[in-house]
C-alpha positions in Angstrom: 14.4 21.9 14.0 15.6 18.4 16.0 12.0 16.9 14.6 13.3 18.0 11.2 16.7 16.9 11.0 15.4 13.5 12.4 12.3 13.0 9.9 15.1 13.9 7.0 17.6 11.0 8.7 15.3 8.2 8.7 13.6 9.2 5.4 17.3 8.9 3.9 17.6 5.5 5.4 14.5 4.5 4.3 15.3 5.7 0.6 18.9 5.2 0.5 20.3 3.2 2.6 18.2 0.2 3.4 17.5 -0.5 -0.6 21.6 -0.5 -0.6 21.8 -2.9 2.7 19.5 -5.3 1.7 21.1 -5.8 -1.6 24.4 -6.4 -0.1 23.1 -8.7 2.0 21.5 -10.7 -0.4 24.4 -10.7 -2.5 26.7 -12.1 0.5 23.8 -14.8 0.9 23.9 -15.7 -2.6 27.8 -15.6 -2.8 29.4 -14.6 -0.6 32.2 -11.8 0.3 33.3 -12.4 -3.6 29.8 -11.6 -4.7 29.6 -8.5 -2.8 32.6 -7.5 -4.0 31.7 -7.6 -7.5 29.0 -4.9 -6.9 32.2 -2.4 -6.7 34.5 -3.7 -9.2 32.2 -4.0 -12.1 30.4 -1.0 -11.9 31.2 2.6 -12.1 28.5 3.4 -9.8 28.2 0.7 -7.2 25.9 2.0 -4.8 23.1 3.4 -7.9 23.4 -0.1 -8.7 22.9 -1.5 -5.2 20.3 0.4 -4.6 18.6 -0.4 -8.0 19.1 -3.9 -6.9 17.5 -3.9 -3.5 14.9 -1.3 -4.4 12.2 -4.5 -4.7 13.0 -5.7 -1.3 13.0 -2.0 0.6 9.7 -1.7 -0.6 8.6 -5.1 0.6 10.2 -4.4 3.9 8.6 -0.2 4.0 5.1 -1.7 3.5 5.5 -4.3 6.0 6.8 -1.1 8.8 3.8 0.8 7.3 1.5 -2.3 8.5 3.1 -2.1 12.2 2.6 1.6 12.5 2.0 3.7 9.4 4.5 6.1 8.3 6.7 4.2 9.9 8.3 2.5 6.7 7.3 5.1 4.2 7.9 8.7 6.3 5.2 11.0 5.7 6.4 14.0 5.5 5.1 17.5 5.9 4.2 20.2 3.3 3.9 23.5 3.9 1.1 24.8 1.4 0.6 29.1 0.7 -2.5 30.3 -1.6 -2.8 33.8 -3.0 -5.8 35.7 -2.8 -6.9 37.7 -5.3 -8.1 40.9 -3.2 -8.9 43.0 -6.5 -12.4 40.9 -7.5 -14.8 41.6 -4.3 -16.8 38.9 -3.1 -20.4 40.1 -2.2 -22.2 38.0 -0.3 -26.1 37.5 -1.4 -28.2 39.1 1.6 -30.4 36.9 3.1 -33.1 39.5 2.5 -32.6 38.7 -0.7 -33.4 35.2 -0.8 -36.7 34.3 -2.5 -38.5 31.5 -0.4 -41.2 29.6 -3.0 -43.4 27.0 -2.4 -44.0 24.8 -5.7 -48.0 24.3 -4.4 -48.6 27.8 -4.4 -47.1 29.0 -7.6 -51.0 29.7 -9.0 -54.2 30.1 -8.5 -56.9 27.1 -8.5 -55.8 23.9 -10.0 -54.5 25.2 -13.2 -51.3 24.1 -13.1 -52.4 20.4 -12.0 -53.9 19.8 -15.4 -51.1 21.1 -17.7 -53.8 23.6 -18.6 -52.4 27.6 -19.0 -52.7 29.8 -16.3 -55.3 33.0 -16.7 -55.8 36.1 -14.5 -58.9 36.3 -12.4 -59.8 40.0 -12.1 
């Protein structure tokens, strides 16, 4: 349960919050306090718009965690996958009594078959 609720943290961070962080950062690099402040006064969804804006750089900085240990930056997570069998067709297994074992030199008599001529009985 702990390994769950910690994989589900840092895959939110990875998703949500860093994409948001490194946009406001960028903004107070390019402008300031006045820049980042923008972000929330001319939008009606800041942080959609944050994270839209950082997106490009999250990724840059996920694939470059994935190169120092992978699935460090993009968190693979686990899947739990459940296949149904369908009991009501049996499955019978060829014996392998059953098996016919042929070898191609000794499928007829003489050299018959060498010259594309037809095969006959020999009584």
């Amino acid at each position: 349960m702990a390994d769950d609720l910690f994989d589900s943290l840092r895959l939110s961070l990875m998703q949500e919050v860093l994409p948001v962080g490194l946009a406001v950062v960028e903004r107070a690099r390019q402008g300031g306090a006045r820049k980042v402040a923008e972000a929330f006064t001319e939008s009606a969804d800041p942080l959609e718009g944050l994270r839209q804006e950082g997106e490009e750089a999250a990724q840059s900085v996920r694939e470059k965690l994935d190169q120092v240990s992978p699935g460090l930056g993009n968190p693979v997570m686990s899947v739990k996958v459940d296949v149904d069998v369908d009991d009501s067709v049996p499955v019978d297994p060829v014996p392998v009594d059953s098996v016919v074992d042929v070898d191609p030199l000794d499928l007829g008599e003489g050299d018959s078959m060498n010259r594309g001529e037809p095969r006959t009985e020999q009584e």
